[in-house]
PDB file of N, CA, C and O in Angstrom, chain B, residues numbered from 101:
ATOM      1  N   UNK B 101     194.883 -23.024 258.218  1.00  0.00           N
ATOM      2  CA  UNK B 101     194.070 -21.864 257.908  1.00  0.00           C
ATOM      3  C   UNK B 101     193.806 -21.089 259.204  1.00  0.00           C
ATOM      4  O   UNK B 101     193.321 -21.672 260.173  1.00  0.00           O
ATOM      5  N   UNK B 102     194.077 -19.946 259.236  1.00  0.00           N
ATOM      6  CA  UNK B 102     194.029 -18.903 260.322  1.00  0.00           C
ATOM      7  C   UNK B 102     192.610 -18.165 260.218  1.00  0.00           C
ATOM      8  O   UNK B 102     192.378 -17.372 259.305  1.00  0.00           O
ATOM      9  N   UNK B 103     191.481 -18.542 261.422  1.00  0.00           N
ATOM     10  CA  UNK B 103     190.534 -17.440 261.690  1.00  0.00           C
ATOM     11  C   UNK B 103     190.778 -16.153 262.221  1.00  0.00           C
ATOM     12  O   UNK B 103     191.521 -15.779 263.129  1.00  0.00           O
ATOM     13  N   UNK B 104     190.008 -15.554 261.476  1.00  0.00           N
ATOM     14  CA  UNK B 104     190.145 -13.925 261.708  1.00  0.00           C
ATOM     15  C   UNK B 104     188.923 -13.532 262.741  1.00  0.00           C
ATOM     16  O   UNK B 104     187.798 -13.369 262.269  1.00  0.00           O
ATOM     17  N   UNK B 105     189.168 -13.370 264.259  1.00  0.00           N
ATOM     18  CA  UNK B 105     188.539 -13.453 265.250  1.00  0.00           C
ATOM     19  C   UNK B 105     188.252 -11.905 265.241  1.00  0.00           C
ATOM     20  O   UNK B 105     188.970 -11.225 264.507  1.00  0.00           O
ATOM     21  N   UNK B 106     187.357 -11.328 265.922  1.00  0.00           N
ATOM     22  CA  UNK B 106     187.265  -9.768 266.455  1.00  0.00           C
ATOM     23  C   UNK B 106     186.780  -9.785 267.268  1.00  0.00           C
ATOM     24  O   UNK B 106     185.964 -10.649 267.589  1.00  0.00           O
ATOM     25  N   UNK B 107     187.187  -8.591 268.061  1.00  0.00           N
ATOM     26  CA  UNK B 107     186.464  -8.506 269.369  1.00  0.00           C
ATOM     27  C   UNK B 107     185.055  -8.365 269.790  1.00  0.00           C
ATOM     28  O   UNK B 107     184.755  -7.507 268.959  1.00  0.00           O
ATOM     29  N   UNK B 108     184.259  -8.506 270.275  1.00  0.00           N
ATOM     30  CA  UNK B 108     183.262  -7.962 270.605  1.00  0.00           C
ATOM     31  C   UNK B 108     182.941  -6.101 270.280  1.00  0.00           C
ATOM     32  O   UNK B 108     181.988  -5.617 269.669  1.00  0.00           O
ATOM     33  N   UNK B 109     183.748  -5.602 270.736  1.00  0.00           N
ATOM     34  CA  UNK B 109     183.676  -3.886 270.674  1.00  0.00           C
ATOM     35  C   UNK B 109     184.136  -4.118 269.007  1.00  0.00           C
ATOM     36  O   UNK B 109     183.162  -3.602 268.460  1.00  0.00           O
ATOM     37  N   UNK B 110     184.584  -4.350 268.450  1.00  0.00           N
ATOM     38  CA  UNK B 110     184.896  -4.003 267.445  1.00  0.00           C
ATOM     39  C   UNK B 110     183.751  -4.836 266.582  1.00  0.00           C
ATOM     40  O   UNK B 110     184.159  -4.568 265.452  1.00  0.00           O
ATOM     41  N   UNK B 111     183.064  -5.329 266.459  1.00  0.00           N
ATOM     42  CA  UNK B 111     181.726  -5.802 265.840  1.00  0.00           C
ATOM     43  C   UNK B 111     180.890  -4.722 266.582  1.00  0.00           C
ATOM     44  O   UNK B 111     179.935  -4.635 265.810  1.00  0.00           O
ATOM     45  N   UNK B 112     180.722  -4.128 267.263  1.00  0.00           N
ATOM     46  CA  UNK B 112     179.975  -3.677 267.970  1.00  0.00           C
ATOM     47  C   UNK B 112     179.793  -1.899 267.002  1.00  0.00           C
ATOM     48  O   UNK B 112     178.762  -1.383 266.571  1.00  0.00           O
ATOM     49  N   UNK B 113     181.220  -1.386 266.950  1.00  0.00           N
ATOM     50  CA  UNK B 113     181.600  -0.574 266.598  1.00  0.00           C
ATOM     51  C   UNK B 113     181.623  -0.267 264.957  1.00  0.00           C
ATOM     52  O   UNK B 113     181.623   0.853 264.446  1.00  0.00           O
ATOM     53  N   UNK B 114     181.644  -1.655 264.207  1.00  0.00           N
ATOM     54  CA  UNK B 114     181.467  -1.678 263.009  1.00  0.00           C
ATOM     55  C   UNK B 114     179.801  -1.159 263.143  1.00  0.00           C
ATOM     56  O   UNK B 114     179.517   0.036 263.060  1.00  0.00           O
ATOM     57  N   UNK B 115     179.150  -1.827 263.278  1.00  0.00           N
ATOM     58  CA  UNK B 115     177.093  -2.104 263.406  1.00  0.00           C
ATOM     59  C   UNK B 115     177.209  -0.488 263.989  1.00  0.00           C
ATOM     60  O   UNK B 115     177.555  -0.161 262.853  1.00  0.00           O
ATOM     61  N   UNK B 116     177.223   0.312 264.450  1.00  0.00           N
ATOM     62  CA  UNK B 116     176.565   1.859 265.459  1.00  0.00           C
ATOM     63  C   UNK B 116     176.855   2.534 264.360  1.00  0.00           C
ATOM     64  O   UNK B 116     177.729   1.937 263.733  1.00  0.00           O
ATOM     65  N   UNK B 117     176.491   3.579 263.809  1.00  0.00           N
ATOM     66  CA  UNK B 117     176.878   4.412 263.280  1.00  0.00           C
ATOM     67  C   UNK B 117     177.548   5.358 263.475  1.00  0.00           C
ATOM     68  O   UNK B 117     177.010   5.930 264.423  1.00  0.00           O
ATOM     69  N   UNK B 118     178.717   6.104 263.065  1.00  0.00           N
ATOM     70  CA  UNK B 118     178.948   6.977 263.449  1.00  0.00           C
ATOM     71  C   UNK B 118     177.897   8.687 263.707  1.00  0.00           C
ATOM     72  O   UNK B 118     176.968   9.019 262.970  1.00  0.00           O
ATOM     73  N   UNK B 119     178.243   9.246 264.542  1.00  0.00           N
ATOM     74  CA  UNK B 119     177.221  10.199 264.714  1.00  0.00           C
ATOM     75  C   UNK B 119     178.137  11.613 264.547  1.00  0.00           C
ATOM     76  O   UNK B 119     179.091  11.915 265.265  1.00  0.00           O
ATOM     77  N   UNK B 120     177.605  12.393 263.425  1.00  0.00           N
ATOM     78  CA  UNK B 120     178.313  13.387 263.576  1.00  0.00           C
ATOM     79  C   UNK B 120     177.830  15.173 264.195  1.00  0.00           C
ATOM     80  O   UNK B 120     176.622  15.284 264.401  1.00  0.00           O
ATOM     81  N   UNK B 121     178.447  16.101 264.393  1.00  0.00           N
ATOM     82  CA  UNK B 121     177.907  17.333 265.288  1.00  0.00           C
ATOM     83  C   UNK B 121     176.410  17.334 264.761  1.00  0.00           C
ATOM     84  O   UNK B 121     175.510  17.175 265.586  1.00  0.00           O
ATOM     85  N   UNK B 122     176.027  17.556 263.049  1.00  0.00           N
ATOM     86  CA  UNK B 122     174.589  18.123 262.713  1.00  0.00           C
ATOM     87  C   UNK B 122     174.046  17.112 262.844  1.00  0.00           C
ATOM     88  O   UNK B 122     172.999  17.394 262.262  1.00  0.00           O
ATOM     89  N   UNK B 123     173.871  15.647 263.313  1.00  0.00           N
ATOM     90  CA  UNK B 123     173.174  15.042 263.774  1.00  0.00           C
ATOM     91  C   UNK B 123     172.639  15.002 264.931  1.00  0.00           C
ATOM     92  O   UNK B 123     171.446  15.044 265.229  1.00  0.00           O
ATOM     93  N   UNK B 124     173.876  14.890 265.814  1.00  0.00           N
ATOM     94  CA  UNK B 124     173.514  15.758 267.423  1.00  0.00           C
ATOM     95  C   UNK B 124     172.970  16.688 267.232  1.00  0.00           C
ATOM     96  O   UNK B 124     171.807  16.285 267.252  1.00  0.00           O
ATOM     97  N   UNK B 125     172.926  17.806 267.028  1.00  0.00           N
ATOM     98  CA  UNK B 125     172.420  18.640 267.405  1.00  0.00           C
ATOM     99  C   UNK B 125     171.196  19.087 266.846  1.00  0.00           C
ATOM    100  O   UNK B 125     170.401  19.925 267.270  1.00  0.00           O
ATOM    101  N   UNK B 126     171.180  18.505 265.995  1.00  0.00           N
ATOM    102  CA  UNK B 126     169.555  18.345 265.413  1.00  0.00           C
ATOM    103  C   UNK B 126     168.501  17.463 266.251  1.00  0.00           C
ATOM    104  O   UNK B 126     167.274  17.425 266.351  1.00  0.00           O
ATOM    105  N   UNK B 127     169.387  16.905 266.697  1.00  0.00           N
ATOM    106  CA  UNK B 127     168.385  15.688 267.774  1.00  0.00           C
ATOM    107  C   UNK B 127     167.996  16.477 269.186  1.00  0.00           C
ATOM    108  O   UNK B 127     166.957  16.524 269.845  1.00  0.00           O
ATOM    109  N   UNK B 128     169.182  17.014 269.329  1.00  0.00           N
ATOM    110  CA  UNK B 128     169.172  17.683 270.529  1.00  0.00           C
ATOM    111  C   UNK B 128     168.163  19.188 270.274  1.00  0.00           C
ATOM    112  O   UNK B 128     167.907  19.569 271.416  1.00  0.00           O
ATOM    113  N   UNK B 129     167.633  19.980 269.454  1.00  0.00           N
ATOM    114  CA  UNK B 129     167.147  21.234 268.960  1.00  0.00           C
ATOM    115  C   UNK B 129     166.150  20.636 269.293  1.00  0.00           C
ATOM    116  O   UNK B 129     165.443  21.131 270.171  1.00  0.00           O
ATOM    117  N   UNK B 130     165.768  19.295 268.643  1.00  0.00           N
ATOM    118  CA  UNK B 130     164.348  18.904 268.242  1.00  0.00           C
ATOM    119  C   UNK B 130     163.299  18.430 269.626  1.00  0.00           C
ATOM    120  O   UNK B 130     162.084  18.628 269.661  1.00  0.00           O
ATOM    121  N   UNK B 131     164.002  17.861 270.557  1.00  0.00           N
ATOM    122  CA  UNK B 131     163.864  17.499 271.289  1.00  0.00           C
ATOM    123  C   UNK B 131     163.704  18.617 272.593  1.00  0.00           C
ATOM    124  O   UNK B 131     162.922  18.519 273.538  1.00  0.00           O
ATOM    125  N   UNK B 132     164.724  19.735 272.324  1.00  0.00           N
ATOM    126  CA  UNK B 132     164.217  21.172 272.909  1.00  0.00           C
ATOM    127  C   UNK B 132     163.212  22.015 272.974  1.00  0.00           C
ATOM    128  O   UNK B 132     162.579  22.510 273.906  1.00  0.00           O
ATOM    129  N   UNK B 133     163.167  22.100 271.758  1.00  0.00           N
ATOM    130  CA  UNK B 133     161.865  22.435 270.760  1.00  0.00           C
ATOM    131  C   UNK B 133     160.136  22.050 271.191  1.00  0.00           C
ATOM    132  O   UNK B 133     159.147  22.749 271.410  1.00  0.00           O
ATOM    133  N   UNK B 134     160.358  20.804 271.174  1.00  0.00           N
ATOM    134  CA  UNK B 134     159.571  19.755 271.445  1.00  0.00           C
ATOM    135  C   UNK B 134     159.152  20.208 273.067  1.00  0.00           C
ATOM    136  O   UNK B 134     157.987  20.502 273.334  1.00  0.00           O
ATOM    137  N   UNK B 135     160.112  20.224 273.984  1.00  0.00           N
ATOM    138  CA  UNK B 135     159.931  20.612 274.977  1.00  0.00           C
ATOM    139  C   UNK B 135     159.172  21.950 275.422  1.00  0.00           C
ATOM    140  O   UNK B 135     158.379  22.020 276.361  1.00  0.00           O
ATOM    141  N   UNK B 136     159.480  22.793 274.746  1.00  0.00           N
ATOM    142  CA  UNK B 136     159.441  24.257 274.466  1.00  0.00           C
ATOM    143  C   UNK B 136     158.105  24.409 274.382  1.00  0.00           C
ATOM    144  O   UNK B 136     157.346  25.120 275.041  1.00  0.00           O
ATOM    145  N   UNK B 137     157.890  23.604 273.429  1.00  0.00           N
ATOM    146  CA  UNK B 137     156.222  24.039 272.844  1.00  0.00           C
ATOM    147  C   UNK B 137     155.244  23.224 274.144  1.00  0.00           C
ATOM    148  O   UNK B 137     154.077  23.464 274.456  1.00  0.00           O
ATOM    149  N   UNK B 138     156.078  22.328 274.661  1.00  0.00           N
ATOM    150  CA  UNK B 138     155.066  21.014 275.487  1.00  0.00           C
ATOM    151  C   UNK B 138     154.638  22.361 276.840  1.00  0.00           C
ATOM    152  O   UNK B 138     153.612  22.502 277.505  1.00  0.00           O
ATOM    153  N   UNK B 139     155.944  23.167 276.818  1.00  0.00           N
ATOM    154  CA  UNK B 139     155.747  23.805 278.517  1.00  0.00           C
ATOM    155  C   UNK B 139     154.759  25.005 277.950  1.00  0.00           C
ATOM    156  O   UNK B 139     154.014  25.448 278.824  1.00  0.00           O
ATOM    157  N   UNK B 140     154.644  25.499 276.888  1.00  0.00           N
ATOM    158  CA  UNK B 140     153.872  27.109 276.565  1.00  0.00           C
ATOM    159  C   UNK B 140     152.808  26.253 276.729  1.00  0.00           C
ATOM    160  O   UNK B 140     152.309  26.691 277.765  1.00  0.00           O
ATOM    161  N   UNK B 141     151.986  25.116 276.309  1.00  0.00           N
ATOM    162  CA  UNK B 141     151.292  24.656 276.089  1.00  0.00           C
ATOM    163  C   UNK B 141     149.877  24.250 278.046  1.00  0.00           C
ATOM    164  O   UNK B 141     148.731  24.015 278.429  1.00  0.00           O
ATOM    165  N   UNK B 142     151.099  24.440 278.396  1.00  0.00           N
ATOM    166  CA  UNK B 142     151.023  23.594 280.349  1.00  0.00           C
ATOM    167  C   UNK B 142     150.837  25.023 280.727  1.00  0.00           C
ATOM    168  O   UNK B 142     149.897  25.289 281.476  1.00  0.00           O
ATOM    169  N   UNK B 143     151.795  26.192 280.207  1.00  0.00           N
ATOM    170  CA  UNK B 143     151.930  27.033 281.148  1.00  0.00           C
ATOM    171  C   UNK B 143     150.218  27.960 280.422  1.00  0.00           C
ATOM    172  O   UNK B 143     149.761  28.860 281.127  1.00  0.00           O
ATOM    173  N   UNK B 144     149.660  27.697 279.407  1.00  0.00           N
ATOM    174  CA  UNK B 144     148.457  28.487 278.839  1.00  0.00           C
ATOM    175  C   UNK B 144     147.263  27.796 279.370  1.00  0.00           C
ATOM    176  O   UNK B 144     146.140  28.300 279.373  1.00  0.00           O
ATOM    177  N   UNK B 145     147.572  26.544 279.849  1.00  0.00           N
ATOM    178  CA  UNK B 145     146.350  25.498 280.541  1.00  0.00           C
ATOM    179  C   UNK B 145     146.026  25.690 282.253  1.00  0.00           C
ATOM    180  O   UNK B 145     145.128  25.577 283.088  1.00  0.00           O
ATOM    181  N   UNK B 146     147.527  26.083 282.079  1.00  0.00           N
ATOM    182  CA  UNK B 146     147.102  26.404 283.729  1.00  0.00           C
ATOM    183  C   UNK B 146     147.231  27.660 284.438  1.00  0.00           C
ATOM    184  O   UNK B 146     146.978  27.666 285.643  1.00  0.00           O
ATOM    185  N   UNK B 147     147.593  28.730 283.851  1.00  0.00           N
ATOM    186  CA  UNK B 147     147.376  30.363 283.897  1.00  0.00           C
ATOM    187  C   UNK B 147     146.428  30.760 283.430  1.00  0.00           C
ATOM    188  O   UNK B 147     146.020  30.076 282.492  1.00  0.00           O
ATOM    189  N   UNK B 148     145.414  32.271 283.870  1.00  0.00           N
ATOM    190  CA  UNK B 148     144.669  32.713 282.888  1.00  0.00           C
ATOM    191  C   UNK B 148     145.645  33.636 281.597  1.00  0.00           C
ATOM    192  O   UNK B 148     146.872  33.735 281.630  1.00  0.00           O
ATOM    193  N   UNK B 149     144.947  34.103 280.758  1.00  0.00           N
ATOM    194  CA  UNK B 149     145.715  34.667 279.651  1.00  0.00           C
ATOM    195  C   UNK B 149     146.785  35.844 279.685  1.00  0.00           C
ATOM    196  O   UNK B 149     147.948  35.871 279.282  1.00  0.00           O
ATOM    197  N   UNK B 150     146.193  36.566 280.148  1.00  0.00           N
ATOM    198  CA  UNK B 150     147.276  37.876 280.208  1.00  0.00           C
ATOM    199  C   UNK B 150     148.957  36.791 281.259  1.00  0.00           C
ATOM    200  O   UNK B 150     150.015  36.703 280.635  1.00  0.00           O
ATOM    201  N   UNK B 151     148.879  36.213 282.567  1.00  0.00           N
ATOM    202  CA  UNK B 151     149.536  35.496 283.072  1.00  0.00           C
ATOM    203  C   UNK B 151     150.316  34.699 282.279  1.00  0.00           C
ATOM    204  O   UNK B 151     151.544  34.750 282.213  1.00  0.00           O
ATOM    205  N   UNK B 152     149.494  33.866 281.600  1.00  0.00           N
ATOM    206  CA  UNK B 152     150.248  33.042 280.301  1.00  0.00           C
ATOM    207  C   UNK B 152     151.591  33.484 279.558  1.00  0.00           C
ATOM    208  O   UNK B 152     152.761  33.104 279.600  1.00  0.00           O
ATOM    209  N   UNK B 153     150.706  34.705 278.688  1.00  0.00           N
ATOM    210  CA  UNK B 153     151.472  35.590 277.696  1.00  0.00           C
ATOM    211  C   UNK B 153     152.623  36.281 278.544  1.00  0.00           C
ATOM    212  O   UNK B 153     153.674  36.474 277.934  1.00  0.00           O
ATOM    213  N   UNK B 154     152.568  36.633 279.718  1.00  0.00           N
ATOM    214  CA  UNK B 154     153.954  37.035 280.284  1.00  0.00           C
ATOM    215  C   UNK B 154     154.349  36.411 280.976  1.00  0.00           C
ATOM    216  O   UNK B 154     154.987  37.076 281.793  1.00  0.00           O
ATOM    217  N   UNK B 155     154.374  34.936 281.280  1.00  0.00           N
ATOM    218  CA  UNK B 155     155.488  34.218 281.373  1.00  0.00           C
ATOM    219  C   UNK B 155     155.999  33.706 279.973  1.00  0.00           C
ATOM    220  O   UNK B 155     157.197  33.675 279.693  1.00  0.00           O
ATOM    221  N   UNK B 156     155.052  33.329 279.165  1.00  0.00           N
ATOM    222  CA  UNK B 156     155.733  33.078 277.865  1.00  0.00           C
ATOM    223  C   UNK B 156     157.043  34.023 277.016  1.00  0.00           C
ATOM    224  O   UNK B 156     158.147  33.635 276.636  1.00  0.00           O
ATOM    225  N   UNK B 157     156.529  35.103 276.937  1.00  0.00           N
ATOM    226  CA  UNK B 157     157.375  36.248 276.744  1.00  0.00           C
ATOM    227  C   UNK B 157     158.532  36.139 277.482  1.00  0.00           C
ATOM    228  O   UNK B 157     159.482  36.534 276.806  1.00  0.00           O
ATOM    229  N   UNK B 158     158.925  35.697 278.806  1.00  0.00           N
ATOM    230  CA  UNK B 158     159.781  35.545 279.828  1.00  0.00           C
ATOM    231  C   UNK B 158     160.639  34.437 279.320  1.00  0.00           C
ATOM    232  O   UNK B 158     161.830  34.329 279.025  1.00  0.00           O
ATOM    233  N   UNK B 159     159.554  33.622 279.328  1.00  0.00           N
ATOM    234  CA  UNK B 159     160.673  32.112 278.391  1.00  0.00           C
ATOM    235  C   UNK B 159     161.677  32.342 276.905  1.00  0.00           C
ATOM    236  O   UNK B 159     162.729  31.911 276.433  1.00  0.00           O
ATOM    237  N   UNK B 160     160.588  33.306 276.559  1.00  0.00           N
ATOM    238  CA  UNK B 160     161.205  33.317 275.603  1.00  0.00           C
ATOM    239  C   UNK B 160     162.557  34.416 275.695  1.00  0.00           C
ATOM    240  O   UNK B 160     163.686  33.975 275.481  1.00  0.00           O
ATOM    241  N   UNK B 161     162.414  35.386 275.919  1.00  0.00           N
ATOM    242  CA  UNK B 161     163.511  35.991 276.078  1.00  0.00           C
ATOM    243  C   UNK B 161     164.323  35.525 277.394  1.00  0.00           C
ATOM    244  O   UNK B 161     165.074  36.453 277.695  1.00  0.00           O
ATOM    245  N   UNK B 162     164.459  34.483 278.266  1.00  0.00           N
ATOM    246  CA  UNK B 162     165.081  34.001 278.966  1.00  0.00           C
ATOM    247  C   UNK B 162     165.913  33.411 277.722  1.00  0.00           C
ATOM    248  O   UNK B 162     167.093  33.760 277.764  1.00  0.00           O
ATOM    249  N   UNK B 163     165.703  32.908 277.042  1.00  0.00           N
ATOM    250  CA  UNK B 163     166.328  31.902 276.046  1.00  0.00           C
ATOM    251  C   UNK B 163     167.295  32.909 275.037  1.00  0.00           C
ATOM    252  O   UNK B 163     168.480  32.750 274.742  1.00  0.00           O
ATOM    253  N   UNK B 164     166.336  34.023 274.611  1.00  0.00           N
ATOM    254  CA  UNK B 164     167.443  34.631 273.944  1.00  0.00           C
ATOM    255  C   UNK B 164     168.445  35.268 274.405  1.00  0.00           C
ATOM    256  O   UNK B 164     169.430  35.476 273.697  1.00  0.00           O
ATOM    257  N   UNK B 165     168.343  35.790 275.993  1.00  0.00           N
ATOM    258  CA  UNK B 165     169.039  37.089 276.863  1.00  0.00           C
ATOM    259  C   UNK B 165     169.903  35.676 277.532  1.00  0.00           C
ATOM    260  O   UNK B 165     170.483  36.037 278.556  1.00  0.00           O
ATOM    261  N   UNK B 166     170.134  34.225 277.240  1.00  0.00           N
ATOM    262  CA  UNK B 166     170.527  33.240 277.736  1.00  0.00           C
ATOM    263  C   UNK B 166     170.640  33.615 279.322  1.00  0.00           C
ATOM    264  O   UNK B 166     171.571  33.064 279.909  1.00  0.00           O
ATOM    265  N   UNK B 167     169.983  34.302 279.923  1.00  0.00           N
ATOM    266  CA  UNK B 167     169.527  34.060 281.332  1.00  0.00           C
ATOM    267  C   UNK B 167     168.325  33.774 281.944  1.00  0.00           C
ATOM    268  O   UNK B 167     167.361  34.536 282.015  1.00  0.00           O
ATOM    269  N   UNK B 168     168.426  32.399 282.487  1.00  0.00           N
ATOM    270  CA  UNK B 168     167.534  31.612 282.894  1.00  0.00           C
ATOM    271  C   UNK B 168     166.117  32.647 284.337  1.00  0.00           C
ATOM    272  O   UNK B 168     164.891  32.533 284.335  1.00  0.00           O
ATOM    273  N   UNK B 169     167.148  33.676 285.492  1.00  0.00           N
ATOM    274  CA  UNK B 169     166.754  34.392 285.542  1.00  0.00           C
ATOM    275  C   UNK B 169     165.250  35.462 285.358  1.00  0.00           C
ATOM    276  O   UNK B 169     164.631  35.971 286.293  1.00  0.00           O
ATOM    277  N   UNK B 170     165.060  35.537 284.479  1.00  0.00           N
ATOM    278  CA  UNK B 170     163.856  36.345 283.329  1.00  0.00           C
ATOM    279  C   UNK B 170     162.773  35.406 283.898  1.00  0.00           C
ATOM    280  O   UNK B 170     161.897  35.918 284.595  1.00  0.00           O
ATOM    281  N   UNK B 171     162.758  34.342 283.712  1.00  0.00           N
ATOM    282  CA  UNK B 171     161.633  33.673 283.372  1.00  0.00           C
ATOM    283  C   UNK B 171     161.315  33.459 285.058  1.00  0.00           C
ATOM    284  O   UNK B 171     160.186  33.739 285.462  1.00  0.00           O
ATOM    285  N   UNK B 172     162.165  33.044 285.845  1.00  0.00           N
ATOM    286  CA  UNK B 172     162.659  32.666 287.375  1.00  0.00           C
ATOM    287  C   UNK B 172     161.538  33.983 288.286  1.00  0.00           C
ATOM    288  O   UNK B 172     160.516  33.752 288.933  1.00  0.00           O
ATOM    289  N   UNK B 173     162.197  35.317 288.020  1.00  0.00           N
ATOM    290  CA  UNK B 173     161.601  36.424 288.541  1.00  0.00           C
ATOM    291  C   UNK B 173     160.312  36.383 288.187  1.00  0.00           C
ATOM    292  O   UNK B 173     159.634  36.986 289.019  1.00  0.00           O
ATOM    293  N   UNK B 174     159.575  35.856 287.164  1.00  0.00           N
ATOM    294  CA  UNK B 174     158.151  35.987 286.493  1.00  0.00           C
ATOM    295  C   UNK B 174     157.647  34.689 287.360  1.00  0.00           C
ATOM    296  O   UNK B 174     156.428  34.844 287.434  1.00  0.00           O
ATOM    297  N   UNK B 175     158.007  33.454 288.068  1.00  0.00           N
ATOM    298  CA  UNK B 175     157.452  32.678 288.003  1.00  0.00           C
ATOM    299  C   UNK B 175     157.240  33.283 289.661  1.00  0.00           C
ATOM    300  O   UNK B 175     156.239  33.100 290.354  1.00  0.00           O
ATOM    301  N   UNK B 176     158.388  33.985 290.019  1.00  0.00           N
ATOM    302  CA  UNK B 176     158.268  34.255 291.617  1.00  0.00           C
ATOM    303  C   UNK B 176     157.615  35.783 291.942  1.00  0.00           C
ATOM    304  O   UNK B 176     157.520  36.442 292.977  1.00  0.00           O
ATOM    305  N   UNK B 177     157.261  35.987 290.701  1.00  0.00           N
ATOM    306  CA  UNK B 177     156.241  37.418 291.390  1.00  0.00           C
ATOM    307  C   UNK B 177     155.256  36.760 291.404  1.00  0.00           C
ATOM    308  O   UNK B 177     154.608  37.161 292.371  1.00  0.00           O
ATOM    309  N   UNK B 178     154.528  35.672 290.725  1.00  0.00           N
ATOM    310  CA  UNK B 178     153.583  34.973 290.262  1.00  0.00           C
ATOM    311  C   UNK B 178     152.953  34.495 292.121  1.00  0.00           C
ATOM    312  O   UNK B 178     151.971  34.754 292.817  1.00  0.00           O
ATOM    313  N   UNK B 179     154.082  33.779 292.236  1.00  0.00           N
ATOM    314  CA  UNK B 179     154.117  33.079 293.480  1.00  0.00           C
ATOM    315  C   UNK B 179     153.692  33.795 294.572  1.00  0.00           C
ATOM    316  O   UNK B 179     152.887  33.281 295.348  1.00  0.00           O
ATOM    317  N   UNK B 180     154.284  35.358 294.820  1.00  0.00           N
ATOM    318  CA  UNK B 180     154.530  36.158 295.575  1.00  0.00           C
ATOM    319  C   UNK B 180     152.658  36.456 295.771  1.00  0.00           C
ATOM    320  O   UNK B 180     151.865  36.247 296.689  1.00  0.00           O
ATOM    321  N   UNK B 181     152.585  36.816 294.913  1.00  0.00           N
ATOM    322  CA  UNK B 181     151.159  37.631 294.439  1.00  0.00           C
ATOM    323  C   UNK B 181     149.670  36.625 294.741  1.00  0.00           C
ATOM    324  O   UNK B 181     148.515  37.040 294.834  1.00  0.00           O
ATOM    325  N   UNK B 182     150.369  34.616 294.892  1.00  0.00           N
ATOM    326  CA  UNK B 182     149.300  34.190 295.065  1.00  0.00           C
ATOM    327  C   UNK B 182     149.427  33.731 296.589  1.00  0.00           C
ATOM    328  O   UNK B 182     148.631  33.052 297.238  1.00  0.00           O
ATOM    329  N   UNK B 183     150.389  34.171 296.901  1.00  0.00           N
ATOM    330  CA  UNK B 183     150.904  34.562 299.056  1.00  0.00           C
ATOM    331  C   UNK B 183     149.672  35.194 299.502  1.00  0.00           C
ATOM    332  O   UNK B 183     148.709  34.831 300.176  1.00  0.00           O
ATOM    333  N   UNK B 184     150.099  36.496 298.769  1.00  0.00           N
ATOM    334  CA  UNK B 184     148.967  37.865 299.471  1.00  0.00           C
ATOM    335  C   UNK B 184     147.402  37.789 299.611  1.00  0.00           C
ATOM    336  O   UNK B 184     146.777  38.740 300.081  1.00  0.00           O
TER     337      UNK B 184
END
């Protein structure tokens, strides 16, 4: 009688699930997301309001204008302004 041996990776590989794109990337959104809200949240705690609202605005259209940029220039006039 012949045992039917397997490898390690291949038990391994049976047990993981496969993962497909809308899983990734649902994990990955959520977890962005998640992030997203954690920093508006830091950046309204530790700015006064008007400050807040336009870096927020910055983030946000950094994200849509996909240049990181936007938000970069807002954080360094910020900077500039607490020089003077």
């Amino acid at each position: 009688m012949k045992k039917n041996t397997r490898s390690i990776l291949e038990e391994i590989s049976r047990v993981v699930p496969n993962y497909d794109k809308n899983n990734i990337v649902e994990a990955r959104a959520n977890h962005v997301i998640t992030s997203a809200i954690n920093l508006t949240k830091m950046i309204y705690e530790a700015y006064d309001e008007s400050t807040a609202e336009d870096l927020c605005k910055r983030f946000v259209n950094s994200i849509k204008s996909q240049d990181p940029k936007k938000f970069e220039r807002g954080i360094k006039k910020l900077n500039e302004s607490n020089e003077s």
